[in-house]
Each structure stands twice: as C-alpha cells, then as structure tokens.
C-alpha positions in Angstrom: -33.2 -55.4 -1.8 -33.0 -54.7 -5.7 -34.3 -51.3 -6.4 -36.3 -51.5 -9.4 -35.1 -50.3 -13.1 -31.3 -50.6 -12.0 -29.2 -51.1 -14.8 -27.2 -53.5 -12.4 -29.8 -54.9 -9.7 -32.5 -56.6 -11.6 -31.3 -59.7 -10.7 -28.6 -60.9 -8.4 -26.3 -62.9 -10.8 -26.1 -59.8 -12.9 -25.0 -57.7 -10.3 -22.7 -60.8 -8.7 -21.7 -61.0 -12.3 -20.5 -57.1 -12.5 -18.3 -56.9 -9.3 -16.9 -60.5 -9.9 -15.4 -58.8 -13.6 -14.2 -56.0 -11.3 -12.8 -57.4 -8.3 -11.2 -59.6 -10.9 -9.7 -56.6 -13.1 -8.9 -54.6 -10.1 -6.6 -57.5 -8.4 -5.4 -58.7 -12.3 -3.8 -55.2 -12.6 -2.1 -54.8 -9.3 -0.5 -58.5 -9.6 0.9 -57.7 -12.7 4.9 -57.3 -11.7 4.2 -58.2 -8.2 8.0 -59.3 -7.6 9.9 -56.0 -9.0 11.3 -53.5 -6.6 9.1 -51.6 -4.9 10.8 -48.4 -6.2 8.2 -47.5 -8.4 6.2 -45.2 -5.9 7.4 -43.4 -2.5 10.8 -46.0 -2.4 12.7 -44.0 0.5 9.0 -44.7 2.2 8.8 -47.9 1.0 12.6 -49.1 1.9 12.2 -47.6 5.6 9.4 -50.3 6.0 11.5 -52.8 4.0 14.6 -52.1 5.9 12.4 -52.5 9.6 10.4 -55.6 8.4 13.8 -57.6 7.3 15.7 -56.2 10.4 12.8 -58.0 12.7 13.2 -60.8 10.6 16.8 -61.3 10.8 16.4 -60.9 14.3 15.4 -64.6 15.2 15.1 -66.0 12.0 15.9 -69.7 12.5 17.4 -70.0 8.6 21.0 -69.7 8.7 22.6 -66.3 8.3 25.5 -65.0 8.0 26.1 -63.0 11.9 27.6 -59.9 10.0 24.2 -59.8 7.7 21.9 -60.7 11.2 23.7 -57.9 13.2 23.9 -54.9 9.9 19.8 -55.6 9.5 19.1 -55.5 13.4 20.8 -52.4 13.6 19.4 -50.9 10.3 16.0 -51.6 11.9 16.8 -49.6 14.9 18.0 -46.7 13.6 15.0 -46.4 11.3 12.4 -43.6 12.7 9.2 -44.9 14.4 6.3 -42.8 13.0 3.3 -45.3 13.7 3.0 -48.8 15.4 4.6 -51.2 12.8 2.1 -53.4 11.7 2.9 -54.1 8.1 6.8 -54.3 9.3 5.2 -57.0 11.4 3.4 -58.7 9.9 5.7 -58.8 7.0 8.6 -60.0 9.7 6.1 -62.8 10.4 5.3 -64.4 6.9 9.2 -63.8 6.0 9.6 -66.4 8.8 7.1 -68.7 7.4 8.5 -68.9 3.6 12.0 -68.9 4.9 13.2 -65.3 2.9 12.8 -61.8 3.4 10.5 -61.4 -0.4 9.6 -58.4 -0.6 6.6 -59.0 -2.8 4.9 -60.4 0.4 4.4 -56.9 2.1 2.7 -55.8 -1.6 0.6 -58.5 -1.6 -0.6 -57.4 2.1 -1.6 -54.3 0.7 -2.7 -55.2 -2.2 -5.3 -57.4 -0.4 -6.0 -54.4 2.2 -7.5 -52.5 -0.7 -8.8 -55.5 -2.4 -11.3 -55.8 1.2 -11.7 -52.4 1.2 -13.2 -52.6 -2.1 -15.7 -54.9 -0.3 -16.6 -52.2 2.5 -16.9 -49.3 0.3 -19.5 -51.3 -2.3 -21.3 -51.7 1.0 -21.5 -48.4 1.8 -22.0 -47.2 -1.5 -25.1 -49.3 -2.3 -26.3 -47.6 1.1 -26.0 -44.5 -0.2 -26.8 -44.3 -3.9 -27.7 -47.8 -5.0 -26.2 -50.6 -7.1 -26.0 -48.1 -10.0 -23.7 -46.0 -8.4 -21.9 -48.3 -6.1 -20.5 -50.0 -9.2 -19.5 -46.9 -10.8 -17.7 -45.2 -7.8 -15.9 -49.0 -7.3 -15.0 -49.3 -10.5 -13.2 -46.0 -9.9 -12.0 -46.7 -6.6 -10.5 -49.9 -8.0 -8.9 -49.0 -11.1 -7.9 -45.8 -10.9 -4.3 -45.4 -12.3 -3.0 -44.2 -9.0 -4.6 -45.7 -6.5 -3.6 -48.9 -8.3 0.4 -48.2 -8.0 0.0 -46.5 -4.6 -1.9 -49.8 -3.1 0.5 -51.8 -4.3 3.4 -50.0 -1.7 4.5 -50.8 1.5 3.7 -48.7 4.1 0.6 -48.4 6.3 -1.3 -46.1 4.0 -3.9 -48.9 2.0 -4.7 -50.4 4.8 -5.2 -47.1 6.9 -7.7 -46.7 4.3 -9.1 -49.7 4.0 -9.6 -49.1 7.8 -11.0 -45.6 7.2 -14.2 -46.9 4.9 -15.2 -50.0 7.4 -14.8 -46.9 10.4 -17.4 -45.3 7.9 -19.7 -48.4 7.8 -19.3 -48.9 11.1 -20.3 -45.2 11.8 -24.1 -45.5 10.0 -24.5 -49.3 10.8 -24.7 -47.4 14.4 -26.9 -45.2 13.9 -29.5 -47.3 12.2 -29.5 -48.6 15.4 -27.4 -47.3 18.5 -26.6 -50.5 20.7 -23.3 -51.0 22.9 -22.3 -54.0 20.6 -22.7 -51.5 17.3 -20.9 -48.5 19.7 -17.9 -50.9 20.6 -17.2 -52.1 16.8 -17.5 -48.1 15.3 -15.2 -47.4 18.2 -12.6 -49.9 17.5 -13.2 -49.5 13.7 -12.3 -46.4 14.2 -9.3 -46.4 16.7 -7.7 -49.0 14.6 -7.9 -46.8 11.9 -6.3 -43.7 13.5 -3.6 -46.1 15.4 -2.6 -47.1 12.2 -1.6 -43.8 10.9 -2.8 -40.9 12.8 -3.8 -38.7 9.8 -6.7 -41.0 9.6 -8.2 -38.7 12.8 -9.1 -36.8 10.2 -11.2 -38.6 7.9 -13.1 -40.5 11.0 -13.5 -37.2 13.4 -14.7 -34.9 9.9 -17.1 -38.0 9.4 -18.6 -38.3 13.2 -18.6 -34.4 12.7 -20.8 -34.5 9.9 -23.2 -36.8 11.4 -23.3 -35.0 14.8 -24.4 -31.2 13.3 -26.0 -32.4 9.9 -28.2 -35.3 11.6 -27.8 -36.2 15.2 -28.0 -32.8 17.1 -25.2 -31.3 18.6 -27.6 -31.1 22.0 -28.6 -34.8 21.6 -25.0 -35.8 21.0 -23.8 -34.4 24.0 -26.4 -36.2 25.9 -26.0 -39.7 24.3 -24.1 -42.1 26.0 -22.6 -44.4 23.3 -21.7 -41.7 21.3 -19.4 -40.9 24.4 -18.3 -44.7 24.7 -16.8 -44.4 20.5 -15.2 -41.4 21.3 -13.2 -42.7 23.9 -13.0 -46.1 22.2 -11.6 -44.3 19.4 -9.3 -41.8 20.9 -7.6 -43.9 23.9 -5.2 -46.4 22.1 -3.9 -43.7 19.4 -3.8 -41.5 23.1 -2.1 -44.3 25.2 1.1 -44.6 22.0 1.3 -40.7 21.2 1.9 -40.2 25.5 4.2 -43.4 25.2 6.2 -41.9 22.3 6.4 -38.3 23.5 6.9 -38.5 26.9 7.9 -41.6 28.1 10.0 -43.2 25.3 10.4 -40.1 23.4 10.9 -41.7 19.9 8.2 -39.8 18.4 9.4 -35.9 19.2 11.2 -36.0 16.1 8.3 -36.7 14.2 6.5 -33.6 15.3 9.4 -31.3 13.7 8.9 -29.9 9.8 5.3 -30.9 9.5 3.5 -27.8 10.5 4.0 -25.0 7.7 1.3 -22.2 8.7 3.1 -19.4 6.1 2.6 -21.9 3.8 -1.8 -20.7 4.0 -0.7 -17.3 3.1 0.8 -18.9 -0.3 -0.9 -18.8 -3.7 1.9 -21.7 -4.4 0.4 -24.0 -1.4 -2.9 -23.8 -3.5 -1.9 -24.1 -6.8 0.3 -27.2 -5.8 -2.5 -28.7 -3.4 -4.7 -28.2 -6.8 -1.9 -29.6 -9.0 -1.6 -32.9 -6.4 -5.5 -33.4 -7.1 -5.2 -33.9 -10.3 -2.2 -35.8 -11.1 -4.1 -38.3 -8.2 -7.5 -38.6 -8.4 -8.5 -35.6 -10.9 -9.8 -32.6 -10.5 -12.9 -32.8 -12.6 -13.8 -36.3 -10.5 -13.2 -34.5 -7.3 -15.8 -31.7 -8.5 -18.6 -34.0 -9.7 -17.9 -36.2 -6.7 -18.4 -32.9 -4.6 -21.6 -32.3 -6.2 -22.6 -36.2 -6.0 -22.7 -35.9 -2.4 -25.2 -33.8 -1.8 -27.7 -35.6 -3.6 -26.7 -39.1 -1.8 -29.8 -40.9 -0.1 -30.5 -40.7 3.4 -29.5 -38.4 5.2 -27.2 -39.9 7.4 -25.3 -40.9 4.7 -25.2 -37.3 3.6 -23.4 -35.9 7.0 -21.0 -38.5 7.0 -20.0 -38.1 3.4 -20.1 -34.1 4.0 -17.9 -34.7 6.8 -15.3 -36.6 5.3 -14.9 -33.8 2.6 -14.2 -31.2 5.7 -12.1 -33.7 7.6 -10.4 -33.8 4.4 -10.3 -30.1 4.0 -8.6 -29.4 7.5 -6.3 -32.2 7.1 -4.5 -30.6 3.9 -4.6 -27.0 5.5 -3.0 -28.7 8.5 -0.6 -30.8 6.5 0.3 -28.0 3.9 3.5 -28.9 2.8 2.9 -32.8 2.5 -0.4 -32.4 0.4 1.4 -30.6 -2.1 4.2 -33.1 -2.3 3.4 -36.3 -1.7 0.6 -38.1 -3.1 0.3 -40.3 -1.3 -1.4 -38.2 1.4 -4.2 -37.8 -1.5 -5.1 -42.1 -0.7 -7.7 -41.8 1.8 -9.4 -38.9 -1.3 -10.0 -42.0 -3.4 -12.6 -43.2 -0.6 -14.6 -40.0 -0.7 -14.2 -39.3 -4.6 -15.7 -42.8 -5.4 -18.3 -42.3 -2.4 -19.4 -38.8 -4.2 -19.3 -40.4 -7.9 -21.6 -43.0 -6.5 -24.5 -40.3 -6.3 -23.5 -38.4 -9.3 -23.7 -41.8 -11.1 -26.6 -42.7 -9.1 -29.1 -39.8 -10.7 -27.2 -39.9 -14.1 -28.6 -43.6 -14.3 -31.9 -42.4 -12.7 -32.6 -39.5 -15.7 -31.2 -41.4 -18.4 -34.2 -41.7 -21.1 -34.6 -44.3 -24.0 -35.2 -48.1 -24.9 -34.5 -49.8 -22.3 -32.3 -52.5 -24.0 -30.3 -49.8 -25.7 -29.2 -48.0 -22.1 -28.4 -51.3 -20.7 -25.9 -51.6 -23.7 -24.7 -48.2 -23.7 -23.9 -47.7 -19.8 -22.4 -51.9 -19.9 -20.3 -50.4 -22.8 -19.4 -47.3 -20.7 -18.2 -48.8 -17.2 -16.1 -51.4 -19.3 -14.4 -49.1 -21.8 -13.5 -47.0 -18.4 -12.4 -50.0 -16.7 -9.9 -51.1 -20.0 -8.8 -48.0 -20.4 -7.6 -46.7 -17.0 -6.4 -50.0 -16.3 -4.7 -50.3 -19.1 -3.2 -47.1 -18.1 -2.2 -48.4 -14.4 -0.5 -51.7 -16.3 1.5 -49.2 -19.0 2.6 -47.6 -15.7 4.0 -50.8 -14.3 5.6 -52.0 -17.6 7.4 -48.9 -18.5 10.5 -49.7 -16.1 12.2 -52.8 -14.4 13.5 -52.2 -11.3 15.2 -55.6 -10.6 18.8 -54.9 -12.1 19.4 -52.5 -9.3 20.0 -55.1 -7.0 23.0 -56.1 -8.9 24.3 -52.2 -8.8 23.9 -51.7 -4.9 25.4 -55.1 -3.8 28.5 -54.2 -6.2 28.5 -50.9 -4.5 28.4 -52.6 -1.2 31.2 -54.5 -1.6 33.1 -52.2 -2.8 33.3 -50.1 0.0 32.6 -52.7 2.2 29.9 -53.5 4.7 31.8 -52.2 7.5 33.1 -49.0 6.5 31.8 -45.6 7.7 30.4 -44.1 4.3 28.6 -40.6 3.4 27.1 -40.8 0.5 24.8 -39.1 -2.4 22.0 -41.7 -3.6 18.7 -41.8 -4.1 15.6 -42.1 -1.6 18.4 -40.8 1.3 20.4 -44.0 0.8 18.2 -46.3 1.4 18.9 -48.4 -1.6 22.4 -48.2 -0.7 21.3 -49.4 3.2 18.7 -52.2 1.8 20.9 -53.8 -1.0 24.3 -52.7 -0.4 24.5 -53.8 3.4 25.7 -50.2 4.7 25.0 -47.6 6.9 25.5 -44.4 5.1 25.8 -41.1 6.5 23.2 -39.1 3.7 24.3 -36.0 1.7 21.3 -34.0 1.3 20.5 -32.9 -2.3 20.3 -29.5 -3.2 16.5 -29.7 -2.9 16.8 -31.2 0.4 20.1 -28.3 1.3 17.2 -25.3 0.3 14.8 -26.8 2.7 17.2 -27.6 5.7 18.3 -23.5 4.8 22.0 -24.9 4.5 22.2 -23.7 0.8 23.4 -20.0 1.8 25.8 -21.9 4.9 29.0 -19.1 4.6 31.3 -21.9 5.7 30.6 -24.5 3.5 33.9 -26.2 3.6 33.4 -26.5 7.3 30.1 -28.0 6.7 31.1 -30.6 4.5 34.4 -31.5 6.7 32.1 -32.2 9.4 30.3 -34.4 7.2 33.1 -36.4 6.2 35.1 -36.5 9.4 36.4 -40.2 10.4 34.6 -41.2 7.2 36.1 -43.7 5.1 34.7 -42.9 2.0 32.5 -40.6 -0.2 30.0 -42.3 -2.4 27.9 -40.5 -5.6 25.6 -42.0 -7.6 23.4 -38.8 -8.5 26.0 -37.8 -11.0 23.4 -35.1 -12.1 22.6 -34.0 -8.7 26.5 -33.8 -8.0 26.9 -31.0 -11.1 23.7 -28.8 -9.6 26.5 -28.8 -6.2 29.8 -27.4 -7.8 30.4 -26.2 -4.9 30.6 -29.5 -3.1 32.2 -31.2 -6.5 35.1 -28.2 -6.4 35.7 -29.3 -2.8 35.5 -33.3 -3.2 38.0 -33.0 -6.1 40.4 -30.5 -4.5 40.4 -32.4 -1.1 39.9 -36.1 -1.7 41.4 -39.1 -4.7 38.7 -41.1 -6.0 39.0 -44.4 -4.9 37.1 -46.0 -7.9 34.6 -44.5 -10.3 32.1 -46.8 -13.2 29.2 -46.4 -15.2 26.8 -44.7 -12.3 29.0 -44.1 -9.4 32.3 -42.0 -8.4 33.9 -43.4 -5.0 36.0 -40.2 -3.3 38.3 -41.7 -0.9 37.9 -39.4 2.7 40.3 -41.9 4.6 43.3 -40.8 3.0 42.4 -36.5 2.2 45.3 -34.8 -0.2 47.3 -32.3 1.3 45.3 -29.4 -0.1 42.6 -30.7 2.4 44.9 -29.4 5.3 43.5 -27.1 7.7 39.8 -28.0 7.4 
C-alpha cells in the first residue's frame, strides 16, 4: 500500500524507478575491480578462506595438476583453523570446479550478491517500519556506504551472516503478525542459519527476540507461548549440535575460545575511546546517533522492540568482544543493518515535517538522496582505485621459488604469511611482529636468543619482507646477522640462510 504524500510512493514506477538506480549503483560500485586481490580489506582473513576454498578444490579437481601443487593446497587447507562451518570455502570449492580454476573473484561475487539480497530484505523491513520515504534513505545508506561497500566485497562469512541477520529480522515480525508453526519454523531457521554461520550473529537475533519479548510480547505470555519455544530451540540446536562437536568431541574449536575474552579491557578509557574511534571510521558516529534516535520514533510497535533490541544485542556483543570491536571493523558489519534501520525513521519524520511547494521538495529531497549516493560512492570507487594489488602475485611466486616449495621456512610477511602460503606454495613457520610479540607478552622474553633458536631450529631458511618491521626488532636483526649468511636479498626481501648458521651461532 502507497502511503499518501510520499515523496517516493505515489506511484509504483516511481518508487520501482528509485531502487532500480540504487540496486544498480550499489552493485556498479562493488564490481568495479572485481578480479584484483582481495588484499584490500582483512587479507590474512580473507587468504585463510582463500587458502581452505582452493585446498578443497584441489582435492578432487578433475583438471590436471601438478601432485606437488594438489598435495601443498590439501595440506594448507588442513592446517588452516576452523572457526565456523565453511560455507563460502564451499561453495567457492564448488564453482572453482565448474569454471575449471581456483578465481578468486568468484568468492567476491558470492558476497557481493549476499549483500546485494540483503539489500532486498532490509527495504522490506524498512518500508514496515518507516515507509517508502525512509526505507530508500536507510538503503541507500546501507548500500553505498564507503565501508560496507569494500567490506562486502571480502571473503569470509561476514556479508552473508548479515544478510542472514536482516531476513532473521523479517522473519521475526512476519511472526508475530501472525504466530503459526509454518511462520515459527522459517524465523527459527532464519535465525539458526544465521547464528551457524558465524556465531556472533547470537547476538543480533537473541538482542532482537529480546526486544520483542519485554517491549511487546510479555515476558509472562512468552513464557507461556508455544512457538516462541519451538524458534528458540529451532534457532539454538544446530549452532548447539557444531559448538559440542567442536569442543568436545572433535576438539578443533578449543583454540578458538583462547584471546577473545578481555574483561580488564571494561575498566579501560582506551577500550572506549577505540570502540568510539571504530564507529566512526565504519559507519559514523553522527549516523549511529541519529539512527539511535530514529528508532524510537519507528511505526508499530513491534517494529520498535525488535529494532531496540538489536541496538542492545549490539551493545553486549562489543562489551563481550572488547578487544575485536576496537580492532577490527569488520565486527562493526552487522551495525550497518541497524544504522540504516534507525535512519529509516529519522528520515521517515524528516520527510513527514518537511513544509513547502510540493514540486519544489520532490526536487530538493531527489537532488539530496542522489548527491549522497554520487558522493559516497564515489568515495567507495576512489577507495578501490587507489591501489593494484595484482603485481604481488609475481613477487610471492618468485619468492616461492626461491626458497623452494618444499623447504621448512620461518618467515616475516604480511597477514601471518599467508601471501607467502597462497602465492608462494609454502608453509611458513610465522615471526610475529612486534605488535603481535607485545600481545603474545614475548617482548620482555630475558632469553631472547633462545627464543628465536627455537624458532629457527631445522629451518632451512629465514625469510623478511617487512623490512620496516625488521628495524622496529634490532634485537632480532643483531641476532639474524650475527648468526646466519643471507642466502639472497632484492628489492622487498632479505633471505637469511638457517641451514648453514656461522660459527658465532654456536652454542644456541
């Protein structure tokens, strides 16, 4: 139904006519480049999927390959850490079989498409909420905003956790219009799918249910209502059934459980100010306020709870996650859904109060929601022009071969040597960067020498590409030189040969 004296619902071709131009701009932007590297956001995060996906590929790919590549990828798959069930690695492994090659542009279009359909759902649920007013407003932003255009572009299961997260949000309300088994069993499955895909996503779907449980339902009549029982077992049994799998059957996910949890870290003015600083280099502070302030005033009051709740599930996940929503931004991706859910209201009574000729406002907020959309994408394609990524390839094969596929190699490269491991065909033992030395408290180690024998020990060679990373280490340069020749050394890279140590190495 049109609600009357929109600016974008007076007829349907208008409004068709609108999120046609946007869908259109929004997947224009995130195509631009689609075959360079994907090193431009997250690449250690990005080149553990790559490195799983091609390693399942290689596996029983039926194209002929060479049995030293097959085996290196099968066993670079298994040593990569399972976090969550790999379904972008699979179905990645799956299309590189149909095309014949192991592209990794085909896991960006995945996700790329992901937040393309997501788009889809959270119009839906926006127009719910606020009307066609503000539904186009929050999807323009949740479509062209700078960073959420580069971050769903990457592979790993983030866009399509979230994509997951707003049809477990549809699914949610389309429920409680009208409670039924069938309506129960898809919000229950929306929503397990959701969290089985990355279990953050707990979060976002438990803060919304929360909402809607004390703000609308009851927490009395919850208890007493049947189907809300049947989603919350539909939605917590197959992230359950994996979790007991990985902990204490299989045991691959214990080490996942280690150097997440930070409590200090909520007795630190520097947890806040960097949570604050992650906002706004994401989504944006100021849009996070208004969209605040937008929810309150959305329509219905369903749609209210759920949105309210998905700001607290929000909320607990960063206090619970301290460390990782200060420092990785990509935790800040499911945001974008509840920024562009709260804008749609705060657009939503702007366009209701706005006073004048009515011609004249149609021009002015047309002219407004396409400047944004030119400028910020704009921005997003700057972003992706600035640097080309595809020379590397060249450097990590040449490194690759020069210290050979075979060879037991520590080494000091970026993203944890998973460039080396993806394009260089080798299994590097990683020296952590000083960074990474502070965090591990092996900075103040009194036996450093020790500590870097022991890293080095039946070792063939030691690699270094972070030059720069290498000077903020003279303690580990003093040592490298002093005990070990360089093999070879070029523009980028020094090669320390730990095969053959000098004699002042003796003793260590």
């Amino acid at each position: 139904m049109m609600e009357p004296g929109s600016f974008f619902a007076e007829k349907k071709w208008q409004l068709f006519l609108v999120l046609a131009l946007l869908f259109a701009a929004g997947l224009a932007v995130r195509l631009y480049d689609l075959t360079d590297l994907p090193l431009d956001f997250h690449p250690t995060r990005q080149l553990h999927s790559a490195l799983m996906a091609r390693g399942m590929y290689y596996q029983s790919a039926p194209q002929p390959i060479p049995d030293w590549q097959r085996e290196m990828a099968v066993k670079q798959w298994k040593l990569e850490a399972i976090i969550e069930p790999p379904f972008m690695e699979w179905l990645t492994a799956q299309t590189y079989r149909l095309i014949g090659s192991a592209d990794l542009w085909v896991a960006r279009l995945y996700s790329i498409l992901f937040w393309m359909t997501g788009g889809i759902g959270l119009f839906l649920l926006a127009r719910r909420m606020a009307g066609a007013d503000g539904a186009v407003f929050g999807l323009a932003y949740y479509l062209i905003l700078p960073f959420a255009v580069i971050a769903s572009r990457s592979f790993q299961p983030d866009p399509l956790m979230t994509t997951l997260i707003v049809f477990s949000f549809w699914a949610a309300l389309h429920w409680q219009d009208k409670p039924g088994w069938r309506r129960a069993v898809l919000a229950g499955g929306l929503s397990a799918l959701a969290i089985l895909c990355k279990a953050v996503a707990a979060f976002f779907v438990g803060g919304a249910w929360l909402g809607l449980i004390l703000l609308d339902i009851g927490l009395r009549n919850a208890l007493r209502n049947r189907w809300l029982w049947l989603i919350s077992v539909l939605a917590a049994l197959p992230y359950g059934i994996y979790h007991f799998y990985g902990i204490y059957v299989s045991g691959f996910l214990v080490p996942q459980l280690s150097g997440r949890f930070f409590p200090k870290l909520w007795f630190s003015p520097a947890f806040y100010l960097g949570w604050t600083a992650k906002i706004e280099s994401t989504v944006g502070l100021g849009w996070v306020l208004m969209a605040i302030l937008g929810s309150f005033v959305i329509c219905g009051r369903s749609s209210r709870a759920l949105v309210l709740g998905g700001w607290l599930g929000y909320t607990v996940y960063s206090v619970v996650l301290p460390h990782h929503t200060m420092t990785h931004d990509y935790y800040q991706l499911p945001l974008v859904v509840l920024v562009a859910l709260g804008m749609s209201g705060t657009f939503s009574g702007i366009a209701r109060h706005l006073k004048g000729p009515r011609p004249l406002l149609l021009v002015i907020v047309h002219f407004v929601l396409v400047t944004g959309v030119a400028l910020k994408g704009y921005q997003a394609y700057s972003t992706l022009k600035k640097v080309d990524y595809r020379g590397e390839v060249a450097f990590w094969q040449m490194l690759g071969d020069k210290v050979g596929h075979d060879t037991r190699v520590t080494a000091l490269t970026p993203d944890y040597g998973t460039r080396l491991a993806y394009w260089g065909w080798v299994i590097p033992n990683n020296w952590p960067s000083l960074a990474d030395l502070k965090y591990q408290g092996l900075d103040q180690i009194s036996d450093f020498a020790s500590f870097l024998n022991s890293q080095t020990e039946g070792r063939d060679y030691f690699l270094i590409t972070m030059l720069d990373e290498l000077e903020r280490q003279p303690q580990l340069k003093e040592l490298l030189t002093a005990w070990y020749p360089i093999a070879d050394q070029g523009p980028g890279y020094i090669i320390f040969n730990t095969r053959n140590p000098l004699p002042s190495a003796e003793g260590y």
